[in-house]
Structure formats: structure tokens, C-alpha cells
C-alpha positions as CSV (number, residue, x, y, z in Angstrom):
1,X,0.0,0.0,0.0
2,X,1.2,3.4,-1.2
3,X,1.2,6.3,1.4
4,X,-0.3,9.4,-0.2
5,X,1.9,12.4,-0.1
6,X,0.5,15.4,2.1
7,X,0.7,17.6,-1.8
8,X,-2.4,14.9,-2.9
9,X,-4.8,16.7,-1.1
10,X,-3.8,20.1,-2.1
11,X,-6.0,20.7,-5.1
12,X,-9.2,18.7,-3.6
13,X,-8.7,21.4,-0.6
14,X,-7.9,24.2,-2.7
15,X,-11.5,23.0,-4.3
16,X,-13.4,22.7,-1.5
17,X,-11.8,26.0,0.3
18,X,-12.9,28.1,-3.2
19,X,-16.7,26.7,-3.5
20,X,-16.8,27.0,1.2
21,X,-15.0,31.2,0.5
22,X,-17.1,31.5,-3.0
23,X,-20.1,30.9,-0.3
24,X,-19.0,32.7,2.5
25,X,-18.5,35.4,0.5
26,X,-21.9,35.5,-0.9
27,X,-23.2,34.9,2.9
28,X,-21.0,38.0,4.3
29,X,-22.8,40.5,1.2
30,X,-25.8,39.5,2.1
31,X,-25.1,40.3,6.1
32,X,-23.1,43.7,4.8
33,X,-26.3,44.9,3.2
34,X,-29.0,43.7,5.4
35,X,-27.7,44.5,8.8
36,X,-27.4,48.3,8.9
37,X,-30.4,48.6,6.7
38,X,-32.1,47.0,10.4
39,X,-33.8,43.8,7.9
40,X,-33.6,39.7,9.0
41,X,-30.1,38.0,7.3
42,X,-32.6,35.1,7.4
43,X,-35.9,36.3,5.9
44,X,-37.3,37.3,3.3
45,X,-35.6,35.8,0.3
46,X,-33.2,38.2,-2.1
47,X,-34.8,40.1,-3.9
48,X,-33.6,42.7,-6.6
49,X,-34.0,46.2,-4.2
50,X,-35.5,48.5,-7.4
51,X,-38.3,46.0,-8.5
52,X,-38.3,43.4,-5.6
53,X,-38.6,39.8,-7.7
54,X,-37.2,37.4,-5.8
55,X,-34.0,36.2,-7.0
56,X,-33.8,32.9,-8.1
57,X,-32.1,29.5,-7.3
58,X,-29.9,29.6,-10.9
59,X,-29.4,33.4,-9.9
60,X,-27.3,32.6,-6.8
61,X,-24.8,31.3,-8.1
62,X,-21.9,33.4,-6.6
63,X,-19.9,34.9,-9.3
64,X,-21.1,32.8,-12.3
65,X,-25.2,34.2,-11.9
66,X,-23.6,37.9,-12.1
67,X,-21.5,36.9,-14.9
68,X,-24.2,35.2,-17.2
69,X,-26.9,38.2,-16.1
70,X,-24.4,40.7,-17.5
71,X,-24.7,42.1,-13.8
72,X,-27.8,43.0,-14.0
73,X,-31.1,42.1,-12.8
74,X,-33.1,39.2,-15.0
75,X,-36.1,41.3,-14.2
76,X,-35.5,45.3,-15.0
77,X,-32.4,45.5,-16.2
78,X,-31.1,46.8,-13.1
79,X,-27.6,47.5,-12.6
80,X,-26.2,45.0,-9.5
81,X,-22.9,46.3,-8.2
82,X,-19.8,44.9,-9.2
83,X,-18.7,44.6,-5.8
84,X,-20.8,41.7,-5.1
85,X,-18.6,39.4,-7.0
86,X,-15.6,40.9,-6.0
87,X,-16.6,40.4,-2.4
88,X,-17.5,36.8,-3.7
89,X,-14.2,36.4,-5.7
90,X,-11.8,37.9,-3.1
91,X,-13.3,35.9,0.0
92,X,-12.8,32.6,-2.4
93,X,-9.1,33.7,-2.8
94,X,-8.8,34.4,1.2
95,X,-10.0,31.2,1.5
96,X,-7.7,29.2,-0.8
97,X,-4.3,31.2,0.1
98,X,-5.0,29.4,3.7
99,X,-5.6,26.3,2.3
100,X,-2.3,26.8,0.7
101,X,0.1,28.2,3.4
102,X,-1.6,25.7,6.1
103,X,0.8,22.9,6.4
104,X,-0.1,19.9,4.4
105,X,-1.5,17.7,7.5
106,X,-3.8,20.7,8.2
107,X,-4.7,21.1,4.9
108,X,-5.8,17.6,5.0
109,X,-7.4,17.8,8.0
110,X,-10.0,20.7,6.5
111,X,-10.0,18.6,3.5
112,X,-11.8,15.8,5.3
113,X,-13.2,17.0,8.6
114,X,-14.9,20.1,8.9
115,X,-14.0,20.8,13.0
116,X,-14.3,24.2,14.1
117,X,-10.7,24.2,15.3
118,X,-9.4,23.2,11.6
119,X,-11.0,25.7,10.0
120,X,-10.8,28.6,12.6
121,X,-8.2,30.2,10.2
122,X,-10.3,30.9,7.4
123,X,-13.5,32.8,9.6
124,X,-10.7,35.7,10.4
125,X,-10.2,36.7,6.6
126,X,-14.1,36.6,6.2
127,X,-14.5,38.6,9.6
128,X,-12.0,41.0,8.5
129,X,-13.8,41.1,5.0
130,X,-17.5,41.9,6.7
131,X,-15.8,44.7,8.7
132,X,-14.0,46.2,5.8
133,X,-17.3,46.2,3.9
134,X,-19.4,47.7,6.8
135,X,-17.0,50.5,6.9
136,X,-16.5,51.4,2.8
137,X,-20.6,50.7,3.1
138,X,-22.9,50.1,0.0
């Protein structure tokens, strides 16, 4: 039986850190906006702010839904910020440069069991990310 190298694991947890930052990122725009306006980060539903339809399943995609809709809203035509991908993109790439500089027993460890204590690192980038956001505002 051949040991697997610590370096295997790298891509599957450069993967899996990408799609878990790609949806923390999402999460923290949705908390950036919602909290100072005083509204529920739970309830109701996204919804595009200027004509209020609800945003759809295939429209939450983070990233690729802003990309297809042209950044706009499949409903009016309304502009949606850049920054919402950005925030998206660049909380993916937080995510993945831990991932990366972790050592490779770590890495595996968040590859393949999701403790609180293995992935501690990667909740500071996104804090740091929400407050950043709150201050620069919408």
C-alpha cells in the first residue's frame, strides 16, 4: 500500500476552500447589506432592491449568476454592483491562500473534517472582510 503524499490533497482542498469562501462570501454581502439597513439576514428571500422579484435558485450562483446576467437584474435590467462578486471572488481567494500556506497535515485535515478548530483560520479573513465592507458601506 502506497502512502499518499500530504501535496495529494492540495487541489481537492484548494477545491473545496474556493466553493466554502465563493459561499461565505456571498453569505458576508448578504449580512453587509442587510444588517445596517435594520432587515432579518434570514428572511425574506433576495430580492432585486428596485423591483423586488425574488432572486432565483440559478441566480445565486456566486460569481457565475452575475457573470451570465451581464450584472444586471433578469427582471429590470437593473444594474447590480460589481462589488458583489468581487466580495465573492476575493473571499474565495482568502480562503484558498490558507488552504495553501496551512501545512499539508492541516490542509488535510480541513479537507476531510470540517472541526471548528481546523477551519478557525479561514472565519478571520471573512470577519476582516464583513468589517472592511461595513466601513467602505454600499
Amino acid at each position: 500500500m502506497t502512502t499518499s503524499q500530504p501535496t495529494d490533497i492540495l487541489p481537492i482542498a484548494v477545491v473545496l476552500s474556493a466553493i466554502l469562501g465563493l459561499v461565505v462570501g456571498s453569505f458576508l454581502n448578504v449580512v453587509v447589506y442587510r444588517v445596517p439597513a435594520g432587515l432579518s439576514i434570514v428572511s425574506p428571500p433576495s430580492a432585486c432592491p428596485r423591483c423586488g422579484a425574488a432572486i432565483r435558485r440559478r441566480d445565486n450562483v456566486p460569481v457565475l449568476s452575475w457573470v451570465i446576467l451581464r450584472g444586471k437584474c433578469r427582471d429590470c435590467d437593473t444594474r447590480i454592483s460589481v462589488r458583489y462578486p468581487l466580495v465573492e471572488a476575493g473571499t474565495a481567494l482568502f480562503f484558498v491562500a490558507i488552504a495553501v500556506r496551512v501545512s499539508a497535515g492541516s490542509v488535510a485535515l480541513v479537507a476531510t473534517d470540517i472541526g471548528i478548530s481546523t477551519v478557525a483560520p479561514v472565519w478571520i479573513p471573512a470577519f476582516l472582510v464583513f468589517l472592511a465592507l461595513l466601513y467602505l458601506g454600499e
